[in-house]
Short mmCIF file of the C-alpha atoms (twelve columns), coordinates in Angstrom:
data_MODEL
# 
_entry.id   MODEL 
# 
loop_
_atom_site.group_PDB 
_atom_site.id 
_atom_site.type_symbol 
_atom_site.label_atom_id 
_atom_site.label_alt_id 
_atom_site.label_comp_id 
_atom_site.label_asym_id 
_atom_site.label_seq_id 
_atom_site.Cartn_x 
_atom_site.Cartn_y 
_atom_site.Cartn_z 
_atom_site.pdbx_PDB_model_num 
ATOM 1   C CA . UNK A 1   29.367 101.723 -22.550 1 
ATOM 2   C CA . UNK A 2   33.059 102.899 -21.965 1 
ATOM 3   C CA . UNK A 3   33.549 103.720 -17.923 1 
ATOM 4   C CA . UNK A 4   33.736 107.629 -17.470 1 
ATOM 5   C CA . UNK A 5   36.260 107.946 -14.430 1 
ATOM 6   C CA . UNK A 6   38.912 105.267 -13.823 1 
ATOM 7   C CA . UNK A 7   37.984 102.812 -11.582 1 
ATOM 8   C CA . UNK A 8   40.840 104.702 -8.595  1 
ATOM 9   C CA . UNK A 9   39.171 107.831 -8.901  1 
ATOM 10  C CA . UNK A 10  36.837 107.264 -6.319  1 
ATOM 11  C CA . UNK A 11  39.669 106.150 -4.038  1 
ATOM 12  C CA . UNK A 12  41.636 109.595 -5.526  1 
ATOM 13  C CA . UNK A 13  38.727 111.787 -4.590  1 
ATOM 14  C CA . UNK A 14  38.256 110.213 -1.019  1 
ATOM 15  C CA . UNK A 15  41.828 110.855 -0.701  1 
ATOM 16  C CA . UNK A 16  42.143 114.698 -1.477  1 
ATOM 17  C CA . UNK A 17  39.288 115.136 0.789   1 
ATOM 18  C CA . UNK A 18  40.878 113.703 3.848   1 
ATOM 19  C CA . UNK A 19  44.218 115.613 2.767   1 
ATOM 20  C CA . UNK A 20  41.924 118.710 2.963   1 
ATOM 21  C CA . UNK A 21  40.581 117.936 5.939   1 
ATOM 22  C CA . UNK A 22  44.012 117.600 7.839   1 
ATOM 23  C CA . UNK A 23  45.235 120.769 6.315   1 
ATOM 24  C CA . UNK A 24  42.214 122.648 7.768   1 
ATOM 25  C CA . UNK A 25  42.304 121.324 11.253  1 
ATOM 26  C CA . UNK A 26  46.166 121.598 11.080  1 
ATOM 27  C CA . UNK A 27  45.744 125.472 9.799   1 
ATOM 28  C CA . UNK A 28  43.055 125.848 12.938  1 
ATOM 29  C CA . UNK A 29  45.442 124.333 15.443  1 
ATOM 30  C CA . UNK A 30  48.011 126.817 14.352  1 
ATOM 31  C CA . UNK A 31  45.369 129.776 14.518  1 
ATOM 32  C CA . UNK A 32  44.401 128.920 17.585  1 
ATOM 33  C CA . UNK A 33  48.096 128.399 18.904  1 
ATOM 34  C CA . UNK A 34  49.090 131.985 17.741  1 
ATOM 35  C CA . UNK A 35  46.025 133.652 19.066  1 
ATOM 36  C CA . UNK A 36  45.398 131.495 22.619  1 
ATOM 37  C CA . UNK A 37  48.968 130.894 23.555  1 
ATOM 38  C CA . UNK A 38  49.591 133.191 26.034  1 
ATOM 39  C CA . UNK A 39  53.132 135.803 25.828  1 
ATOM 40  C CA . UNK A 40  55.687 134.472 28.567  1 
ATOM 41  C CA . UNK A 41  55.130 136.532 31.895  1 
ATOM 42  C CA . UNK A 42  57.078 137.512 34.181  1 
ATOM 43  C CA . UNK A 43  60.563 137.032 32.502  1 
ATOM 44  C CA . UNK A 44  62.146 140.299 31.887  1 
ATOM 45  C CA . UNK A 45  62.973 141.225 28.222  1 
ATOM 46  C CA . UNK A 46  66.707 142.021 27.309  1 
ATOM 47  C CA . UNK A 47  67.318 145.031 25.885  1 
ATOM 48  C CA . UNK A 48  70.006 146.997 24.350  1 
ATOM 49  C CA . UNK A 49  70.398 148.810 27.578  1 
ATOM 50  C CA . UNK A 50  68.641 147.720 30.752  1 
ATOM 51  C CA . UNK A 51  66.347 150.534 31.037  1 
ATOM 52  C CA . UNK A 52  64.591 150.737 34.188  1 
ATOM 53  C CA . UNK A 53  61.050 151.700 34.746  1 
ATOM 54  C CA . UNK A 54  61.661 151.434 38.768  1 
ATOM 55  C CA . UNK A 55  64.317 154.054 38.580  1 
ATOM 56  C CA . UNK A 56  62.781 156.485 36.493  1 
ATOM 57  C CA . UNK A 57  59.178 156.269 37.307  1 
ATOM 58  C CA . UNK A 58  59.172 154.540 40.857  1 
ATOM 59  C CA . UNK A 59  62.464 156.901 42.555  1 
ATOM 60  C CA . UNK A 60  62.696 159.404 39.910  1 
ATOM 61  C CA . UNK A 61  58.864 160.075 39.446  1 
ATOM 62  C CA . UNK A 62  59.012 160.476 35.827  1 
ATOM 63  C CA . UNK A 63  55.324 160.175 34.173  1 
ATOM 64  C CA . UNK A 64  54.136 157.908 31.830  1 
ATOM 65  C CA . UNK A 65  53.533 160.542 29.272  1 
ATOM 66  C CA . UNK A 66  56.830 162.056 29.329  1 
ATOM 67  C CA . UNK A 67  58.142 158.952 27.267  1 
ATOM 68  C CA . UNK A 68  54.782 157.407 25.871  1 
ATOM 69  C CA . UNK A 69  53.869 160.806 24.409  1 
ATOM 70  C CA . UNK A 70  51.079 159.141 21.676  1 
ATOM 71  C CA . UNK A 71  49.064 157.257 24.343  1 
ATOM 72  C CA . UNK A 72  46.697 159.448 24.771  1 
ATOM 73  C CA . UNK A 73  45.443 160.141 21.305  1 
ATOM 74  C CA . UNK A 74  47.226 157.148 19.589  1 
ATOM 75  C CA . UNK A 75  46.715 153.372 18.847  1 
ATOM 76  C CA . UNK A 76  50.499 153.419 19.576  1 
ATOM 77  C CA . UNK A 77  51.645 154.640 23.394  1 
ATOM 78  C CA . UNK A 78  54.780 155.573 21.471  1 
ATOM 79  C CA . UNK A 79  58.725 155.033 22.023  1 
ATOM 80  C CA . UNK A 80  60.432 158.057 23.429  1 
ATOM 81  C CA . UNK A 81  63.576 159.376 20.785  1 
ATOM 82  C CA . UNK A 82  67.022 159.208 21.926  1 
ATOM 83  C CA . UNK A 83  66.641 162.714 22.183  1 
ATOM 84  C CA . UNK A 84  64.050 162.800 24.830  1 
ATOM 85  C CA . UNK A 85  66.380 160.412 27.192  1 
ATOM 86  C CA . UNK A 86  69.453 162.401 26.360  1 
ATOM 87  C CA . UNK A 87  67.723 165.462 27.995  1 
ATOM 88  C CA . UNK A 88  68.802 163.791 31.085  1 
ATOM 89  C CA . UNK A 89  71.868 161.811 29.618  1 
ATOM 90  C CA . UNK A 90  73.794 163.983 28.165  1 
ATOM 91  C CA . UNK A 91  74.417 165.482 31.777  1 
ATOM 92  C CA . UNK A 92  74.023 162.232 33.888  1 
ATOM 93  C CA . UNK A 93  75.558 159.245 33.766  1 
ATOM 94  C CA . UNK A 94  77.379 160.318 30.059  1 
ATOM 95  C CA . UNK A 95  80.593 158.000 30.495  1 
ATOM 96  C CA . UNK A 96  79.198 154.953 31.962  1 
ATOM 97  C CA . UNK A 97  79.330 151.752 29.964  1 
ATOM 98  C CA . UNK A 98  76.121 150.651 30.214  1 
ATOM 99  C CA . UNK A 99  74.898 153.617 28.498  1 
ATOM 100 C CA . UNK A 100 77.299 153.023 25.515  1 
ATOM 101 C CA . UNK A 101 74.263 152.126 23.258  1 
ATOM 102 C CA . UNK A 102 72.490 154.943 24.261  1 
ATOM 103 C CA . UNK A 103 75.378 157.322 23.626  1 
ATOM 104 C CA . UNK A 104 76.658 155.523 20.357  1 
ATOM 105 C CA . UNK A 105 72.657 155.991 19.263  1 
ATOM 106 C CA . UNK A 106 72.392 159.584 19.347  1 
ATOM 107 C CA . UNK A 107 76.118 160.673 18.617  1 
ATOM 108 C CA . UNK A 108 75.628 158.377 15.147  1 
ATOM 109 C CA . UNK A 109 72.048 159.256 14.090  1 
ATOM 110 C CA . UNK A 110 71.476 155.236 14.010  1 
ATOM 111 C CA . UNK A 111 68.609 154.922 15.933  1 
ATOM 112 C CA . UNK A 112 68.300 152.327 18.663  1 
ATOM 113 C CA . UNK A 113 65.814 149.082 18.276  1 
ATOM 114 C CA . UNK A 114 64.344 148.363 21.559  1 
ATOM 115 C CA . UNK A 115 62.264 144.276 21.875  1 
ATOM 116 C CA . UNK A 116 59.018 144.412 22.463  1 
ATOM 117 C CA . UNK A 117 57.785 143.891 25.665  1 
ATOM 118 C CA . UNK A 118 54.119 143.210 24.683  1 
ATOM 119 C CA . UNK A 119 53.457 142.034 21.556  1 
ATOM 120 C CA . UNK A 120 49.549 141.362 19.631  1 
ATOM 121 C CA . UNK A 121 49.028 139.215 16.495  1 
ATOM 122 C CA . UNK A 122 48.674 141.780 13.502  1 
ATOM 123 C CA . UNK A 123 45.154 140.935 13.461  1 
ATOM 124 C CA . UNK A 124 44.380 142.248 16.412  1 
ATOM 125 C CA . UNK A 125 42.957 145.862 16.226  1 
ATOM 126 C CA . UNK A 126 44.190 147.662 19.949  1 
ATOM 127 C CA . UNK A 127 44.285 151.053 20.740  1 
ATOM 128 C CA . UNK A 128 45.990 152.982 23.408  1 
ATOM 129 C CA . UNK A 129 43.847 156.456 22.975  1 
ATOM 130 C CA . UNK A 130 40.369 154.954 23.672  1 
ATOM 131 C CA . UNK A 131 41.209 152.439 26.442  1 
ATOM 132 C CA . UNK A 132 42.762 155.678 28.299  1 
ATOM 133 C CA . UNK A 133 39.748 157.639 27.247  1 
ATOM 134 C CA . UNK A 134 37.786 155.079 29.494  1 
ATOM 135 C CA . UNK A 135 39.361 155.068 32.238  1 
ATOM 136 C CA . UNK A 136 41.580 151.635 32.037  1 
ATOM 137 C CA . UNK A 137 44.224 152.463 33.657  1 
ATOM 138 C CA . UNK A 138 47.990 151.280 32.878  1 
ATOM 139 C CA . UNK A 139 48.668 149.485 35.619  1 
ATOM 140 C CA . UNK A 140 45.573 146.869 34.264  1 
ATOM 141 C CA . UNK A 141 47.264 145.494 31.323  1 
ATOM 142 C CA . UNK A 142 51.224 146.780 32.394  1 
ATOM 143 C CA . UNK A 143 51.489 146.025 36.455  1 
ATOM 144 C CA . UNK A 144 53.234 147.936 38.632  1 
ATOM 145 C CA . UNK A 145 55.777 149.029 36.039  1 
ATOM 146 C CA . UNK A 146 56.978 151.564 38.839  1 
ATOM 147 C CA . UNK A 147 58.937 148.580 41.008  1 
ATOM 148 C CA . UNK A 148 60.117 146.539 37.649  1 
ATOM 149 C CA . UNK A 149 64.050 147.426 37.821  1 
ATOM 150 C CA . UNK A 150 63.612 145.603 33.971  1 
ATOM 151 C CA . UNK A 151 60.490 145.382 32.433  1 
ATOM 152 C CA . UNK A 152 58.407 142.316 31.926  1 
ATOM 153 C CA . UNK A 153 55.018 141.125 30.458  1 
ATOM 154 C CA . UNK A 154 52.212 141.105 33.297  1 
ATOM 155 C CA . UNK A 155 49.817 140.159 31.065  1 
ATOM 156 C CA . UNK A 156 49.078 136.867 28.680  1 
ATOM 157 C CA . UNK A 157 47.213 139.013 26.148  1 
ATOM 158 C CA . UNK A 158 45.061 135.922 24.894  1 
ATOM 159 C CA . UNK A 159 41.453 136.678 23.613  1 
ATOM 160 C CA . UNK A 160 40.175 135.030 26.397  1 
ATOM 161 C CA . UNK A 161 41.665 137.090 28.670  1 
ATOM 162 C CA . UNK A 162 41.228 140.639 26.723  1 
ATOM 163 C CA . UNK A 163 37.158 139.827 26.429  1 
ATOM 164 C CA . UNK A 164 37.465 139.057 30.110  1 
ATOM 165 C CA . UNK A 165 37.736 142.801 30.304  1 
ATOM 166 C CA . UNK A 166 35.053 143.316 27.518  1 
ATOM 167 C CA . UNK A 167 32.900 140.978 29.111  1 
ATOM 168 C CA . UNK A 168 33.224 143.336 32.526  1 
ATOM 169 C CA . UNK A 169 34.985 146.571 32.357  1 
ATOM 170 C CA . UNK A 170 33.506 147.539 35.263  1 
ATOM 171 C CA . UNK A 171 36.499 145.696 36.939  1 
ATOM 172 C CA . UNK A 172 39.075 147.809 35.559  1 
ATOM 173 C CA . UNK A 173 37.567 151.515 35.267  1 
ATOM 174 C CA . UNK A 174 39.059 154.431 37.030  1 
ATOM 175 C CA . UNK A 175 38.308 158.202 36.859  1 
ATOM 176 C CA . UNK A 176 40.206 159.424 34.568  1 
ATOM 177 C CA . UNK A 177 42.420 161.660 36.202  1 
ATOM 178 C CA . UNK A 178 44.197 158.479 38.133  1 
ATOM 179 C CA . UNK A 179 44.520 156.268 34.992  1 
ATOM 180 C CA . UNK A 180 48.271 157.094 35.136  1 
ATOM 181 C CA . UNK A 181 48.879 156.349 38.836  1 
ATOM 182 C CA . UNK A 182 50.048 152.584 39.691  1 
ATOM 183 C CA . UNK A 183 49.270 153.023 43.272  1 
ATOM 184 C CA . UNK A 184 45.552 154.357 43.117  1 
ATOM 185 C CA . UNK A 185 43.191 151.832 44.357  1 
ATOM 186 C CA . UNK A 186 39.277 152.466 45.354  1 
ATOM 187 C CA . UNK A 187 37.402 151.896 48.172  1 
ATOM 188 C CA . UNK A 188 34.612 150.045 45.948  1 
ATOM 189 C CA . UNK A 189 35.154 149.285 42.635  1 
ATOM 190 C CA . UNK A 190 32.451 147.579 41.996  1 
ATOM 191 C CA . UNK A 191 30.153 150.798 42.181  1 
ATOM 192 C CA . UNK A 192 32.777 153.068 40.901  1 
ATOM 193 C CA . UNK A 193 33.185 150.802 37.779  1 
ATOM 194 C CA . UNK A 194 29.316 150.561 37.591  1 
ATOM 195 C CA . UNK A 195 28.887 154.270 37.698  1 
ATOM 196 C CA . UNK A 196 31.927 154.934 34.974  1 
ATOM 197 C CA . UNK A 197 30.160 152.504 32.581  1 
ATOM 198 C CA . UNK A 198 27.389 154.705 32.365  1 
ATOM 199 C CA . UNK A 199 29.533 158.188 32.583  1 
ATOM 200 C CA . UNK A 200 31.806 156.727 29.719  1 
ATOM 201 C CA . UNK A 201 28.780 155.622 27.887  1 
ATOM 202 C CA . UNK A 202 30.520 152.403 27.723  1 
ATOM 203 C CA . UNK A 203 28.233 149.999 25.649  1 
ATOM 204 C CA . UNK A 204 28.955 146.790 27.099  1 
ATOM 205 C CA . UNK A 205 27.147 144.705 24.247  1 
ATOM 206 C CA . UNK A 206 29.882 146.268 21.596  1 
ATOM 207 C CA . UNK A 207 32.984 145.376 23.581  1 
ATOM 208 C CA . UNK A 208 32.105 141.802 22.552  1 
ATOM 209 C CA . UNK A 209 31.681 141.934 18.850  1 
ATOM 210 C CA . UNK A 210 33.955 140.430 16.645  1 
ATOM 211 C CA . UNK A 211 34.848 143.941 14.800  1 
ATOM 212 C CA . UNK A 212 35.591 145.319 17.988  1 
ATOM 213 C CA . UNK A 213 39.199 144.357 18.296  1 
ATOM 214 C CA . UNK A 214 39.386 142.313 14.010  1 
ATOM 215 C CA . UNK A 215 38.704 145.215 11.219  1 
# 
């Protein structure tokens, strides 16, 4: 009786196996190192003009909402049109160099591209509207964005340290009238954050499944 398979194929089939195993674990390890390895904090991030969130928000008082106008009702907080800073610019400031960008921008029609700040994996669902809507306030994931003179990541933004959150949001809540404020701080958050839970019929159970934050 002829031999059916050459007398290597067993060696050939052992062979694409372990190949197949590497290239899994290697694809893991590369999952894994996108979605655990945390964003560099604390370095500021160079922009196009060194816009500063202590000057207009910390001295100048300007809100949050002014600029983010979407983060309300949005997945997106949004980025404010050269339009809404030249309400101010076109009267202040005009001539001075560093605001050449700013100027060129809006006198051209060529928009300006600002770097990201904080950035999540495209697989990552994250909305702005309903985190607001529950009371997490900016200053959670953000910092004290009113005393950055340029603004930085607070924040690694890992899974492990978003279902930290999930896991207890009681930590983080706030009534909903001082999400905006950076300086609010309650006598006991542990029975505010208890109490919100249940006014915000937060369901604590949800926050931790998978299709929470990956649709």
């Amino acid at each position: 009786m002829s031999q059916l398979f050459h007398s290597s194929f067993g060696f050939h089939v052992r062979l694409a196996l372990i190949a197949v195993i590497v290239i899994v674990t290697a694809g893991f390890l590369a999952w894994r190192g996108l979605t655990d390895a945390p964003n560099v904090v604390n370095e500021p991030i160079e922009q196009p003009v060194p816009f500063s969130h202590k000057h207009h928000v910390g001295d100048d008082g300007i809100a949050c909402r002014y600029c983010h106008t979407s983060v309300e009702t949005s997945k997106f907080a949004g980025i404010p049109p050269i339009s809404t800073c030249m309400t101010c610019h076109s009267q202040l400031y005009t001539n001075q160099p560093v605001l050449a960008p700013l100027v060129t921008s809006w006198t051209s029609g060529k928009p300006l591209h600002w770097n990201r700040v904080n950035r999540l994996p495209d697989f990552v669902y994250f909305n702005h509207g309903i985190h607001i809507a529950k009371g997490v306030g900016c200053v959670s994931c953000h910092g004290r964005v009113d005393k950055m003179p340029l603004t930085r990541r607070t924040a690694p933004l890992t899974m492990q340290w978003c279902l930290s959150c999930h896991r207890h949001p009681e930590k983080h809540l706030r009534p909903r009238a001082w999400v905006f404020d950076m300086q609010w701080h309650p006598r006991n958050q542990e029975a505010l954050g208890e109490r919100l839970v249940r006014e915000y019929h937060i369901d604590k159970a949800k926050l931790t499944e998978c299709s929470t934050c990956h649709r």
